[in-house]
N, CA, C and O of each residue as an XYZ file, in Angstrom:
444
protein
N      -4.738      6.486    -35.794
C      -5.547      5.467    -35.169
C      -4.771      4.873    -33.998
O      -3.708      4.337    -34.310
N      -5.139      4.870    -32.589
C      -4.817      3.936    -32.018
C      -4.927      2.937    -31.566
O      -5.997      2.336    -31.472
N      -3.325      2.346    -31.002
C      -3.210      0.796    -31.433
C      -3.416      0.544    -30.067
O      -2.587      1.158    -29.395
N      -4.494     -0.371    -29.144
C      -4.558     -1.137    -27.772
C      -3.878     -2.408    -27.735
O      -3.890     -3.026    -28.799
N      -3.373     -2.865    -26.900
C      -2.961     -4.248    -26.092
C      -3.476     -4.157    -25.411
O      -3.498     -3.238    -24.592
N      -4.686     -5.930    -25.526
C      -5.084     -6.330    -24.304
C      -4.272     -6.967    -23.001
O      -3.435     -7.849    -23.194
N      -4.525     -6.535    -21.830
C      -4.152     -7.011    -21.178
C      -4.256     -8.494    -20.517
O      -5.211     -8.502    -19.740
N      -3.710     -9.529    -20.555
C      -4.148    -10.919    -20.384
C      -4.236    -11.215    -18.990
O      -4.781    -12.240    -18.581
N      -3.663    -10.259    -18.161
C      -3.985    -10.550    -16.461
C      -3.750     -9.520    -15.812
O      -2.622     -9.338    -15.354
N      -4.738     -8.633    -15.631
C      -4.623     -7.066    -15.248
C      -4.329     -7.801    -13.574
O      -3.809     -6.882    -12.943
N      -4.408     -8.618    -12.957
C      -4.319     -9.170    -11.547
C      -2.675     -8.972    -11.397
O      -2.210     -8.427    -10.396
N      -2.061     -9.331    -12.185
C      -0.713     -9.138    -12.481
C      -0.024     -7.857    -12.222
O       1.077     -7.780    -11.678
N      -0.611     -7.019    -12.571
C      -0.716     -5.394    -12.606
C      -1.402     -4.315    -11.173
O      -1.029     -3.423    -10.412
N      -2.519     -5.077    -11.462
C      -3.200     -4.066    -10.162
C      -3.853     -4.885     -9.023
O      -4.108     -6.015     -9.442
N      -4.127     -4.756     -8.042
C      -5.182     -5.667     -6.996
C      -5.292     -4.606     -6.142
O      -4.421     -3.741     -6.051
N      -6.769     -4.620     -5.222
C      -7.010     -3.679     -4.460
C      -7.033     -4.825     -3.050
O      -7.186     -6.042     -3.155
N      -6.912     -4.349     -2.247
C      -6.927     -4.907     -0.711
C      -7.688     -4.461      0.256
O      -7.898     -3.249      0.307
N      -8.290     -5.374      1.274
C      -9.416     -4.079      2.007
C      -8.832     -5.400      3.648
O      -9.168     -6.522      4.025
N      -7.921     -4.413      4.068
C      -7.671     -5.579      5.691
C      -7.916     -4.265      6.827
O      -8.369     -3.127      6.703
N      -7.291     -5.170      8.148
C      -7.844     -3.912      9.113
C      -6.761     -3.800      9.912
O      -6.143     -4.845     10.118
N      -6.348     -2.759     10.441
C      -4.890     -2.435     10.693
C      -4.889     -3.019     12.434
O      -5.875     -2.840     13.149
N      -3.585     -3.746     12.950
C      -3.328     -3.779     13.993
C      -2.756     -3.365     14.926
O      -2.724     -3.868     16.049
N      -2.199     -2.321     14.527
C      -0.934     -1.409     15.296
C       0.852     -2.135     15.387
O       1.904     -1.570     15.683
N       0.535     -3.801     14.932
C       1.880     -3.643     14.906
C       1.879     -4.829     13.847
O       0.945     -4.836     13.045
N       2.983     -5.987     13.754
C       3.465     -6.572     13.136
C       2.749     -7.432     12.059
O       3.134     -8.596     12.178
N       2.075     -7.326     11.304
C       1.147     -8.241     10.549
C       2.106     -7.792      8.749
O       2.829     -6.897      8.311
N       1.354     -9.349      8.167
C       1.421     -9.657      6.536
C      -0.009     -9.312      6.065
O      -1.026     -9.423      6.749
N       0.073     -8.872      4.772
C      -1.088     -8.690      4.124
C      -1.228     -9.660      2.780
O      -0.363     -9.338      1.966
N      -1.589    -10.132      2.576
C      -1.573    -11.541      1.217
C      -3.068    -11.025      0.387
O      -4.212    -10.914      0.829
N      -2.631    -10.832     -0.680
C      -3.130    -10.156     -1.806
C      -4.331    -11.305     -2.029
O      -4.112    -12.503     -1.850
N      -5.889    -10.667     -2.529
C      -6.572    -12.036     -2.576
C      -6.811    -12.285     -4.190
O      -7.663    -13.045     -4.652
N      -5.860    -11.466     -4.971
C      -6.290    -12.151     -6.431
C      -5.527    -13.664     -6.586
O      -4.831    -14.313     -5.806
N      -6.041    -13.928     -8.097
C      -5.245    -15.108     -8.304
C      -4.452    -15.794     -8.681
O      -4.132    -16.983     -8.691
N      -3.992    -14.356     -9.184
C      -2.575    -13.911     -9.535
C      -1.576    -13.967     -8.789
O      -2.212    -13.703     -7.768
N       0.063    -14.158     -8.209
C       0.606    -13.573     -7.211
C       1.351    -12.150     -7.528
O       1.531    -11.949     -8.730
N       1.791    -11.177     -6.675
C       2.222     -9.705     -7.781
C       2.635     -9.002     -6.205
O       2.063     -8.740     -5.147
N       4.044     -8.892     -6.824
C       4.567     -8.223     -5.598
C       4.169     -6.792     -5.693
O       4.264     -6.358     -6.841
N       3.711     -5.861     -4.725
C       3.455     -4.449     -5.439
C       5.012     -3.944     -5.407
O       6.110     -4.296     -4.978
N       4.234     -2.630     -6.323
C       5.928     -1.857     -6.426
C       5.148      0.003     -5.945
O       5.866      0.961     -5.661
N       4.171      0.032     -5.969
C       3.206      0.891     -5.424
C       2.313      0.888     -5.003
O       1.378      0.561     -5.734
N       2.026      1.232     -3.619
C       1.017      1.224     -2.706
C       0.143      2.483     -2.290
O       0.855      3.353     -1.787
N      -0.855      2.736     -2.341
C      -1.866      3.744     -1.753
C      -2.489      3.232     -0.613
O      -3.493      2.524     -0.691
N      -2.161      3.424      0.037
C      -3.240      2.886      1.025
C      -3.282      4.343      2.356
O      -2.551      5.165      2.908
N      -4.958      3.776      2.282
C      -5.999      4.777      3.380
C      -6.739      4.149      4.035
O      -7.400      3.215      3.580
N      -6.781      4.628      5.514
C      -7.954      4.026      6.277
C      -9.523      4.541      5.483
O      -9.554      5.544      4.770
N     -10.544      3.832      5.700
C     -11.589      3.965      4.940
C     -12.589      4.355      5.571
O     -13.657      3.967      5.099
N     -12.644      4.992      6.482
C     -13.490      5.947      7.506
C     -12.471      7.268      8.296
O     -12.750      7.741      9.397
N     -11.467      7.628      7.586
C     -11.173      8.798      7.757
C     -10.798      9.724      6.737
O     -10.449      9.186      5.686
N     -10.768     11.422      6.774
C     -10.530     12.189      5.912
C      -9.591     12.001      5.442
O      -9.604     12.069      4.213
N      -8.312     11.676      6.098
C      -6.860     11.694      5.660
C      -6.940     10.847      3.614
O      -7.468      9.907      3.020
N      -5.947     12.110      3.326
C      -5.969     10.935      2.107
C      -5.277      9.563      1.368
O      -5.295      9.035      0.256
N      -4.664      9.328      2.680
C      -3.668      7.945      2.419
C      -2.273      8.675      2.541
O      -1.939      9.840      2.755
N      -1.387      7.107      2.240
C      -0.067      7.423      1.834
C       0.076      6.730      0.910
O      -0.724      5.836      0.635
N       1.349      7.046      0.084
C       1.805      6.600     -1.084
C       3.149      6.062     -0.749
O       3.657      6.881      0.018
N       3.943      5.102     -0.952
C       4.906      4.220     -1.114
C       5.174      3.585     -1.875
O       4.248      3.035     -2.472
N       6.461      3.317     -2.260
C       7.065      2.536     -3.573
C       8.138      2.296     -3.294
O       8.851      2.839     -2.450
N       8.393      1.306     -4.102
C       9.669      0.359     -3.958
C      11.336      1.236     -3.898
O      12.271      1.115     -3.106
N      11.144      2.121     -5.125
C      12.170      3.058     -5.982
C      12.701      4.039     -4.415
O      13.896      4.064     -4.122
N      11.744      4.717     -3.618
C      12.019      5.576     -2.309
C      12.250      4.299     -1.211
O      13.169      4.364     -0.395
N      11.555      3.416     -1.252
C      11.601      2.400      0.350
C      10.841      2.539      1.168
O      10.622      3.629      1.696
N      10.239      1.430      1.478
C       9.814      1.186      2.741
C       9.119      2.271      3.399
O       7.914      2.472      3.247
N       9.899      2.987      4.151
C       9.934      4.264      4.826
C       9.827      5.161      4.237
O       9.303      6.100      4.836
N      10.150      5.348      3.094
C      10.091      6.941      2.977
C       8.330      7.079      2.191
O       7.990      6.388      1.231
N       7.562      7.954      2.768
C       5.963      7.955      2.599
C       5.885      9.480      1.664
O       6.476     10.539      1.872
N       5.189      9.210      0.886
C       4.453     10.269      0.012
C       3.095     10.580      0.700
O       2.620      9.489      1.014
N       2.412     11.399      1.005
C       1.102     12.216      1.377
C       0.549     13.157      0.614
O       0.946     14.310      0.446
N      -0.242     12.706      0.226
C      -0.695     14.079     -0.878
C      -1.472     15.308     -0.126
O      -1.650     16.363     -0.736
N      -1.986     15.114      1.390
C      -2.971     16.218      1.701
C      -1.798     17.167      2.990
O      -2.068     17.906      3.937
N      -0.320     16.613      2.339
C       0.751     17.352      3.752
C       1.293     18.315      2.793
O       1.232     18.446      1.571
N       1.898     19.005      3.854
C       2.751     20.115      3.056
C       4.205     19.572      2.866
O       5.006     20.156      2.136
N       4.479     18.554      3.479
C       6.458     17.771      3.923
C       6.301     17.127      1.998
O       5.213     16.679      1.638
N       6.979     17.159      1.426
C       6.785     16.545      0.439
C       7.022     14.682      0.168
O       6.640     13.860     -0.664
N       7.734     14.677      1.208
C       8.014     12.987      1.503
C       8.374     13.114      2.973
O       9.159     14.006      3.294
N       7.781     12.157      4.057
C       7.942     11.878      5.254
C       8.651     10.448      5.278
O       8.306      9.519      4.548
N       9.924     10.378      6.427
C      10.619      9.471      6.748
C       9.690      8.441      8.524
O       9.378      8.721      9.681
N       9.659      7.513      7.783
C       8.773      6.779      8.634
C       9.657      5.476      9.616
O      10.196      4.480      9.134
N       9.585      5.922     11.349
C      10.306      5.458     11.740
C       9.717      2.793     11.750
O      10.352      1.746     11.626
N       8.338      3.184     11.966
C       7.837      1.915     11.231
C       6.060      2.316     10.467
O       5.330      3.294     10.301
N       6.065      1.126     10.254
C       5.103      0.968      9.427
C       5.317     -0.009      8.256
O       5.741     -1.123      8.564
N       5.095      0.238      7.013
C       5.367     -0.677      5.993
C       7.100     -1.352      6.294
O       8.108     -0.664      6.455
N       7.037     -2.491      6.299
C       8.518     -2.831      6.005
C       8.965     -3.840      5.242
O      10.036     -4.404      5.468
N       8.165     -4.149      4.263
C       8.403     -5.150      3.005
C       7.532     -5.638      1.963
O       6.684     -6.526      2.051
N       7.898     -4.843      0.829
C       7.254     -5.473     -0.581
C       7.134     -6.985     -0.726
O       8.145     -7.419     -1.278
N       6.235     -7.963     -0.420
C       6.075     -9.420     -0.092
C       5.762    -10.115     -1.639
O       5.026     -9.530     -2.433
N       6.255    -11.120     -1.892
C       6.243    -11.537     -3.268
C       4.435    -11.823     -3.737
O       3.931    -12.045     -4.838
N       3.719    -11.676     -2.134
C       2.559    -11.592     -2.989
C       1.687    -10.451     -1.887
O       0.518    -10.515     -1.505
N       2.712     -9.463     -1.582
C       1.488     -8.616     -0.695
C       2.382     -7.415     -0.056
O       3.156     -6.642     -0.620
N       1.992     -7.527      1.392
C       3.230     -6.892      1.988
C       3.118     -6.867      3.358
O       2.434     -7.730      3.908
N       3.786     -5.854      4.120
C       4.096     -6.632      5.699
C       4.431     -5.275      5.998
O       4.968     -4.419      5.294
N       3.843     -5.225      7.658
C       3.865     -4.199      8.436
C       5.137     -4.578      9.696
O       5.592     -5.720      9.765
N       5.565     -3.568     10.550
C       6.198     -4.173     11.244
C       6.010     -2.930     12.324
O       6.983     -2.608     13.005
N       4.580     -2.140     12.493
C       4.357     -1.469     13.412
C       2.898     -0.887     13.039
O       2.169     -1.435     12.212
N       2.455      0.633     13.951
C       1.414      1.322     12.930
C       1.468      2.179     12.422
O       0.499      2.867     12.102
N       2.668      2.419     12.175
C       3.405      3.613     11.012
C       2.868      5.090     11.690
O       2.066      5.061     12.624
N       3.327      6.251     11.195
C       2.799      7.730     11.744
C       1.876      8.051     10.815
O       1.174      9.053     10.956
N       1.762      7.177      9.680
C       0.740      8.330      8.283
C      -0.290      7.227      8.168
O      -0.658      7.102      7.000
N      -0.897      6.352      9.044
C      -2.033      6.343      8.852
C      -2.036      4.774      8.217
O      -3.142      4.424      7.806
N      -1.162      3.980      8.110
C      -0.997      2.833      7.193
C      -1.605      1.489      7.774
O      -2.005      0.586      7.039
N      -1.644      1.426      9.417
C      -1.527     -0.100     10.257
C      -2.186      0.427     11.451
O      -1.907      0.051     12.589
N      -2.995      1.233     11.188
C      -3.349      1.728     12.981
C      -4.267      1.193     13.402
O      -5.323      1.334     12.785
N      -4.245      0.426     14.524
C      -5.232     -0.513     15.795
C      -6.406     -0.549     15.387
O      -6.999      0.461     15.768
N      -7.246     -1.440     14.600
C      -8.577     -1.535     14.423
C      -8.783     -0.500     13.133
O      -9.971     -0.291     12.887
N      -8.259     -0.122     12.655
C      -8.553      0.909     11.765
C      -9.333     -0.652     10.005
O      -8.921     -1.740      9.605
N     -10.475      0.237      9.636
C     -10.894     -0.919      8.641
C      -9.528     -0.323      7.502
O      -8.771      0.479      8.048
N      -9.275     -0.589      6.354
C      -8.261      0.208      5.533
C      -8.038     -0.514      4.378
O      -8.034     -1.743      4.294
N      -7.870      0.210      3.570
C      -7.367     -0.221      1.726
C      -6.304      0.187      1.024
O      -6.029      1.387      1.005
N      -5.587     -0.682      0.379
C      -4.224     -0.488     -0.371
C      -4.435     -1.245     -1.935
O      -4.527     -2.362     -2.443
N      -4.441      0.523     -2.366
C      -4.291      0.117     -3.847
C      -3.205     -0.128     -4.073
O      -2.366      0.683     -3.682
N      -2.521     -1.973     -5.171
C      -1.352     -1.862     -5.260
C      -1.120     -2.195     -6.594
O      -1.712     -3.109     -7.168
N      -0.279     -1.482     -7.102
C       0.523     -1.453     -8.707
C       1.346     -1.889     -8.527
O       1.973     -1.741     -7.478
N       1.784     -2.804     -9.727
C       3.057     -3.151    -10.561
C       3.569     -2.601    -11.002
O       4.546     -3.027    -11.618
């Protein structure tokens, strides 16, 4: 038989984000009501094929996961540059698709 734990604040855990990329220096502030630094990020523009990038705390900043490339991890000269105690922060428009000029875009982020 298995045993579940409820979760008492899945906000804690997961939040989805929907902002719009500027090409360079912007914060993103998480709108649950929770605060939750991510430790993994997906994020994709939401009107293109590409399938996102993946980032986490454990690789950094820079170093980007892509699931639809053949490079198995790409070194990113900007783009993401800080896990924010309640979001996170760009400090360009990255090469994989993360902050680009007007782009609408979503970042799934885990704990």
């Amino acid at each position: 038989m298995a045993v579940y734990t409820a979760i008492d604040d899945p906000e804690a855990y997961f939040q989805t984000k929907l902002y719009t990329g500027n090409g360079g220096s912007q914060s993103i502030t998480l709108d649950g009501d929770t605060d939750m630094q991510p430790d993994l990020l997906w994020i994709k523009e939401r009107d293109d094929a590409h399938t996102g990038s993946i980032i986490d705390s454990i690789r950094g900043v820079r170093k980007t996961l892509s699931p639809s490339e053949t490079a198995t991890e790409i070194t990113e000269s900007s783009g993401l540059s800080a896990f924010d105690s309640d979001g996170f922060s760009f400090d360009g428009a990255g090469g994989n698709h993360v902050n680009a000029s007007s782009q609408p875009t979503v970042a799934w982020c885990w704990k």
